[in-house]
The first five atom37 places (N, CA, C, CB, O) and aatype in JSON, in Angstrom:
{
  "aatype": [20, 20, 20, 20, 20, 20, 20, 20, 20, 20, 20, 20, 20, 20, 20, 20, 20, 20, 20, 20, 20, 20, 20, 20, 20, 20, 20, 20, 20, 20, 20, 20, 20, 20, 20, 20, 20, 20, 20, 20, 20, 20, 20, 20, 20, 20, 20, 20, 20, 20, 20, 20, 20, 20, 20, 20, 20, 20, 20, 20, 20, 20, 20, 20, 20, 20, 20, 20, 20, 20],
  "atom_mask": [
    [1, 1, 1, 1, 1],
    [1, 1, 1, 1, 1],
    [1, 1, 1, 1, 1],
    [1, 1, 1, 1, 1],
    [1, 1, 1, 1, 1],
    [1, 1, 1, 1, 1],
    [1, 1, 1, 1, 1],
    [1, 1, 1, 1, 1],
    [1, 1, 1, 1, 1],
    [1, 1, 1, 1, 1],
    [1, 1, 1, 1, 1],
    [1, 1, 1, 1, 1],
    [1, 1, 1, 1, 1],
    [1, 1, 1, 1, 1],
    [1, 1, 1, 1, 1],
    [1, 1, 1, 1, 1],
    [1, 1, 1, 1, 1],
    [1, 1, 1, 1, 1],
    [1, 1, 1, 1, 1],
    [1, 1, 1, 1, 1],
    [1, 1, 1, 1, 1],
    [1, 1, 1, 1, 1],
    [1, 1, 1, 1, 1],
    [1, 1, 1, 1, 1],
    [1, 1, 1, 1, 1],
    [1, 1, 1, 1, 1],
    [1, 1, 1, 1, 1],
    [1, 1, 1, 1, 1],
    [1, 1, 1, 1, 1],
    [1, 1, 1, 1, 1],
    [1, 1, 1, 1, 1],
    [1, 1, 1, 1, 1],
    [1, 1, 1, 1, 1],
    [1, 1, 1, 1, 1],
    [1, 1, 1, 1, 1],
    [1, 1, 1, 1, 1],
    [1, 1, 1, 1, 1],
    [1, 1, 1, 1, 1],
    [1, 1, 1, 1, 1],
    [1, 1, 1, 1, 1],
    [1, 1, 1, 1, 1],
    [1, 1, 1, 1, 1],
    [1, 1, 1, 1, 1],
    [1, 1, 1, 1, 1],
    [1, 1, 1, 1, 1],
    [1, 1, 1, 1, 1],
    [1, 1, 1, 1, 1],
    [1, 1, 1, 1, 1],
    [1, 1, 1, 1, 1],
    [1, 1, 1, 1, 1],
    [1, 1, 1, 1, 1],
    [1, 1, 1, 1, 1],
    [1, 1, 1, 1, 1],
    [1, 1, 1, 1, 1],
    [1, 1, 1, 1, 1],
    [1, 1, 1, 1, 1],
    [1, 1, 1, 1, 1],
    [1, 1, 1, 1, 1],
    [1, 1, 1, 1, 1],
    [1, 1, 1, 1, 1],
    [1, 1, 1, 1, 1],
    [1, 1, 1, 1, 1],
    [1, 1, 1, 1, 1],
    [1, 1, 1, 1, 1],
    [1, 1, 1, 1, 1],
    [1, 1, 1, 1, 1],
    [1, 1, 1, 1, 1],
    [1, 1, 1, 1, 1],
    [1, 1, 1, 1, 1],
    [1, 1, 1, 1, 1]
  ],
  "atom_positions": [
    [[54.12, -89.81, -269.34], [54.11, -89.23, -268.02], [52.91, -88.28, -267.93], [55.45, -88.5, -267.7], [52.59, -87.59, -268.9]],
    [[52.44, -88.26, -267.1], [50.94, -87.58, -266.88], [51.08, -86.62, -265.7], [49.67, -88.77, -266.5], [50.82, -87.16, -264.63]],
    [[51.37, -85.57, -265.64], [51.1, -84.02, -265.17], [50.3, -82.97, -264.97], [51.49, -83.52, -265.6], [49.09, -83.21, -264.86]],
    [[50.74, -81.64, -264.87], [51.07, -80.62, -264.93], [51.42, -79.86, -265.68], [51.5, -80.59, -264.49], [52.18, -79.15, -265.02]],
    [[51.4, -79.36, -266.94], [51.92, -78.16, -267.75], [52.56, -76.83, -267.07], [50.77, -77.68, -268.55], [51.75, -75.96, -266.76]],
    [[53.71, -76.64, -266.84], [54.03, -75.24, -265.93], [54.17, -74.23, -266.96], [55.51, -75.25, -264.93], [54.89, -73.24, -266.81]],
    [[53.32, -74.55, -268.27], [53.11, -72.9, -269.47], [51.86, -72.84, -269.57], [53.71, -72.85, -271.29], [51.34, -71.75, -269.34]],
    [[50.99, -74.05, -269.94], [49.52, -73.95, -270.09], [48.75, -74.08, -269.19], [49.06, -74.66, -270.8], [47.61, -73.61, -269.16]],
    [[49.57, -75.08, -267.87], [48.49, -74.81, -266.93], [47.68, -75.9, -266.78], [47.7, -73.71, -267.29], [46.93, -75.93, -265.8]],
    [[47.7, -77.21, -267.93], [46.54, -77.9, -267.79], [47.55, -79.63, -267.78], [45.21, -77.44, -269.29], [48.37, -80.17, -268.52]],
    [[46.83, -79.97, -266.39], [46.98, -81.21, -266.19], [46.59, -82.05, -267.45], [46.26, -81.53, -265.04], [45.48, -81.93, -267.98]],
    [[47.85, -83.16, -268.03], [47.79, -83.79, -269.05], [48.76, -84.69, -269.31], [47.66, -83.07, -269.87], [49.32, -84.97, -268.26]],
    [[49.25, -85.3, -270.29], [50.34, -86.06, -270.44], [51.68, -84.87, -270.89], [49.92, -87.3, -271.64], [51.78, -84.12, -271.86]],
    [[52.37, -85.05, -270.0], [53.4, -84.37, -269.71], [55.23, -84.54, -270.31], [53.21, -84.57, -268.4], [55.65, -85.7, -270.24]],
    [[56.1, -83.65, -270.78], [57.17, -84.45, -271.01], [58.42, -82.96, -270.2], [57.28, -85.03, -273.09], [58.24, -81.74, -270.26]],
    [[59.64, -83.79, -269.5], [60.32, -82.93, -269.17], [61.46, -81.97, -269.91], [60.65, -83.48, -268.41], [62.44, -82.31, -270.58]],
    [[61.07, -80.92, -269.62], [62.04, -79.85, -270.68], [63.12, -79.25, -270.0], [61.21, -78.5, -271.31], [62.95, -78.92, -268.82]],
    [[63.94, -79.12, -270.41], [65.54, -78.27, -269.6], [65.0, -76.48, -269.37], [67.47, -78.3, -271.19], [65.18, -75.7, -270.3]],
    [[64.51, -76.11, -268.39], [64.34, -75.03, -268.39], [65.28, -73.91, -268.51], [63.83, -75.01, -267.62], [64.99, -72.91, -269.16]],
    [[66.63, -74.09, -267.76], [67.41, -73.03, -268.05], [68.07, -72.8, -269.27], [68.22, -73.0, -267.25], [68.76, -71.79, -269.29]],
    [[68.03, -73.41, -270.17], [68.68, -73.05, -271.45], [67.93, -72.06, -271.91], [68.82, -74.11, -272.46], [68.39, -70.94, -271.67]],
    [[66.76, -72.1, -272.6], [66.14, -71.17, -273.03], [65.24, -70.27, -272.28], [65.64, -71.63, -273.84], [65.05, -69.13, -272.68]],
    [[64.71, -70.7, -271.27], [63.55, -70.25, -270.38], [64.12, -68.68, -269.61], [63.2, -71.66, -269.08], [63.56, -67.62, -269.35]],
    [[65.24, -69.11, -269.47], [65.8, -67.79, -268.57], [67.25, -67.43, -268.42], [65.41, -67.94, -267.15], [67.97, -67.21, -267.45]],
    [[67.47, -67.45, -270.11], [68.86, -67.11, -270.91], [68.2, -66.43, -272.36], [69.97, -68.76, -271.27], [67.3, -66.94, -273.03]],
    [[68.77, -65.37, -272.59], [68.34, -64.5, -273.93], [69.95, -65.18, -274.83], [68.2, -62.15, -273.57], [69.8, -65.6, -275.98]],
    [[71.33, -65.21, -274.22], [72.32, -66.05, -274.71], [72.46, -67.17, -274.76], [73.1, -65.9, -274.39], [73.08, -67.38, -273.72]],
    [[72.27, -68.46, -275.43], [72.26, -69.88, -275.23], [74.07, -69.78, -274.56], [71.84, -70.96, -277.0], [74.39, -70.07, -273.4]],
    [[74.86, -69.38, -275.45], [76.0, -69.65, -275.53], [76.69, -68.88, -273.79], [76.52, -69.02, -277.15], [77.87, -69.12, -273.52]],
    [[75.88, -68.06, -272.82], [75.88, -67.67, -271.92], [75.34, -68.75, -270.82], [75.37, -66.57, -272.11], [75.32, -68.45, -269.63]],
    [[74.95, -69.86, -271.23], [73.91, -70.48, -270.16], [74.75, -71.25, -269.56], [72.61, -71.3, -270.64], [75.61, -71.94, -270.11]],
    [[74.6, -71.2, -268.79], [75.13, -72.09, -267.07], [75.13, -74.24, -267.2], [73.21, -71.47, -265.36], [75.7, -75.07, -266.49]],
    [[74.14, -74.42, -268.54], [73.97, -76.16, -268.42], [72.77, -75.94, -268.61], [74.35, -77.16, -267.0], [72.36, -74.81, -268.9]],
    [[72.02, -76.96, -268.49], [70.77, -77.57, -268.38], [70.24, -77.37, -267.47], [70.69, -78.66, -268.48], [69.09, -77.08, -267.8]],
    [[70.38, -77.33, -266.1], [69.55, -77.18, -264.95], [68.75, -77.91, -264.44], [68.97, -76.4, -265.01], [69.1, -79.08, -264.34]],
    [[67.48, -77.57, -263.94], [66.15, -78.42, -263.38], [65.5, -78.04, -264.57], [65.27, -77.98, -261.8], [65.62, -77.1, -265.35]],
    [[64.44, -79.52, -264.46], [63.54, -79.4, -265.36], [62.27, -79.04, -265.08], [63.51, -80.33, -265.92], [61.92, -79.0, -263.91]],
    [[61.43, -78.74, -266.06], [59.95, -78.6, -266.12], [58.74, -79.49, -266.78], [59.85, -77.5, -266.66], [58.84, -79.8, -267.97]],
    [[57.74, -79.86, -266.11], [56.55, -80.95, -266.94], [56.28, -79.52, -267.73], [54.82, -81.93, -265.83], [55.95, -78.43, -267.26]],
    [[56.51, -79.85, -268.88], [55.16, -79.55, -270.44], [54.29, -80.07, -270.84], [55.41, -79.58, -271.66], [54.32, -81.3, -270.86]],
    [[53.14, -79.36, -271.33], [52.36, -81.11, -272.46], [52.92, -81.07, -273.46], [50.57, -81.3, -273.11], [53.91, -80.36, -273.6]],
    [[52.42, -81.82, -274.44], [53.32, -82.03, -275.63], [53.41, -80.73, -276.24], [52.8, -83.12, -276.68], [54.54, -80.41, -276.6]],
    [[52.42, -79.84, -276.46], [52.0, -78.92, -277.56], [52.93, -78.08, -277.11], [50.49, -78.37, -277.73], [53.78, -77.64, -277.89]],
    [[52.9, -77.7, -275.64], [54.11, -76.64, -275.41], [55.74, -77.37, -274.93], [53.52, -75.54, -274.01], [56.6, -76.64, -274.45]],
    [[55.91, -78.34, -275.06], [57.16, -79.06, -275.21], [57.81, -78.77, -277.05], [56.73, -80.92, -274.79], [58.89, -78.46, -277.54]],
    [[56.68, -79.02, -277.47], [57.29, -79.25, -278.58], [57.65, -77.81, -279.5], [56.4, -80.25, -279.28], [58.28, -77.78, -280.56]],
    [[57.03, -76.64, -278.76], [57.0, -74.72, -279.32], [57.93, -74.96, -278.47], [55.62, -73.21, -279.06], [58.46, -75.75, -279.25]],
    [[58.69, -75.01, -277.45], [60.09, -74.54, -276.74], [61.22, -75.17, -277.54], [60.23, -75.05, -275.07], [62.31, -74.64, -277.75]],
    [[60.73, -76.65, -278.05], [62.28, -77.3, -278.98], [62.17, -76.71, -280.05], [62.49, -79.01, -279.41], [63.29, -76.74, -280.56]],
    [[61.08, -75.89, -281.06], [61.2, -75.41, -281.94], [61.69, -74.25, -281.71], [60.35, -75.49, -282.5], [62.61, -73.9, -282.45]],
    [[61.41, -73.69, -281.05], [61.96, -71.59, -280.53], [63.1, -71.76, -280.08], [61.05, -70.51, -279.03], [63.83, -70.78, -280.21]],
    [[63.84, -73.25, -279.25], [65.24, -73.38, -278.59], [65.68, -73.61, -280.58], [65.56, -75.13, -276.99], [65.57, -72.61, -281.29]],
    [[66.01, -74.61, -281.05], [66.23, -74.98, -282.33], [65.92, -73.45, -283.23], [65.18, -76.36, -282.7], [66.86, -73.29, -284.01]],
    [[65.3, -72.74, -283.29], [65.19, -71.69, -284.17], [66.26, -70.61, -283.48], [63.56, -71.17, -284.32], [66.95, -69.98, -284.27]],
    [[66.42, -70.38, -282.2], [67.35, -69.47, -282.18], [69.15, -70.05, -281.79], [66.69, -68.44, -281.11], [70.19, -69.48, -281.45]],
    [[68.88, -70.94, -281.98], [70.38, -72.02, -282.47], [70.79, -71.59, -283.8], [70.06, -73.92, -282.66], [71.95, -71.24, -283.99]],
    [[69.94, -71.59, -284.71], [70.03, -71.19, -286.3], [70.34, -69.85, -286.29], [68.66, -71.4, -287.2], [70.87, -69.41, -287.31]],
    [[70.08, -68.9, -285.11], [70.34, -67.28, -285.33], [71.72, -67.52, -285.21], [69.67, -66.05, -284.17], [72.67, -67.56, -286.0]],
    [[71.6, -67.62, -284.26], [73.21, -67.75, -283.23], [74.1, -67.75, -284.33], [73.56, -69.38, -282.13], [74.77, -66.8, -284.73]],
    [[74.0, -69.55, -285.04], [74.63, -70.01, -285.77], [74.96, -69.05, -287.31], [73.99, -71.22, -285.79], [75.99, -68.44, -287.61]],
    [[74.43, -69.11, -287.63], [74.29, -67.97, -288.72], [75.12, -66.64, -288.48], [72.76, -67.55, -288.81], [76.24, -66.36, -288.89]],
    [[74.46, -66.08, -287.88], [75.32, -64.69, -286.67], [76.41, -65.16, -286.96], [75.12, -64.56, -284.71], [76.98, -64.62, -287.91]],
    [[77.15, -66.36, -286.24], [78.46, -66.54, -286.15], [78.91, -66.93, -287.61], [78.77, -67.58, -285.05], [79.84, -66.15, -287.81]],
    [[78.8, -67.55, -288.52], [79.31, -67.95, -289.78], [79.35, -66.64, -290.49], [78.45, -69.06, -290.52], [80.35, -66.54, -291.21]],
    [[78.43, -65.41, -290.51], [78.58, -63.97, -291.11], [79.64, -63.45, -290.5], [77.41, -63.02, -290.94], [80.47, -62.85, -291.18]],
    [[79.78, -63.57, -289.34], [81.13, -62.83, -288.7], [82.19, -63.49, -289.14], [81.27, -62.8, -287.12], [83.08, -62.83, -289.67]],
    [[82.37, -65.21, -289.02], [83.46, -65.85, -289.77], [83.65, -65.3, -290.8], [83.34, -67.08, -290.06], [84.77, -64.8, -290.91]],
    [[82.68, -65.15, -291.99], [83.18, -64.89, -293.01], [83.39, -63.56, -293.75], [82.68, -65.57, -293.56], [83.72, -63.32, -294.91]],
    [[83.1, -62.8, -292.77], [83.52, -61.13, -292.71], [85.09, -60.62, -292.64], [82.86, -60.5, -291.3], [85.56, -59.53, -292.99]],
    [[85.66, -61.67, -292.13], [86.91, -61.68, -291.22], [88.02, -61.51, -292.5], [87.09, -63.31, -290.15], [89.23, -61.47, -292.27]]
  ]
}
């Protein structure tokens, strides 16, 4: 798909990302769904699934220390 970037800015081959999960939620586990999406290019498609995926691992973690605090 060939775009728009709505992070970098630069018309390119494009892929659609779920904006409200991470984009404008500091809580995943607070978020409303998936929402509307956004064109990325790849380079910044692929830093949002890594930063969404890296703070899945906080979360996750977070919660297994509290499990096992208990």
């Amino acid at each position: 798909m060939c775009g728009f970037c709505k992070d970098c800015m630069k018309e390119t081959e494009t892929k659609l990302y779920h904006s409200e999960l991470i984009l404008n939620t500091k809580n995943i586990s607070k978020s409303e769904g998936l929402g509307s999406k956004v064109e990325l290019c790849l380079e910044c498609y692929e830093k949002m699934v890594i930063s969404e995926q890296i703070e899945y691992w906080k979360v996750h973690i977070l919660e297994e220390k509290n499990r096992s605090m208990r």
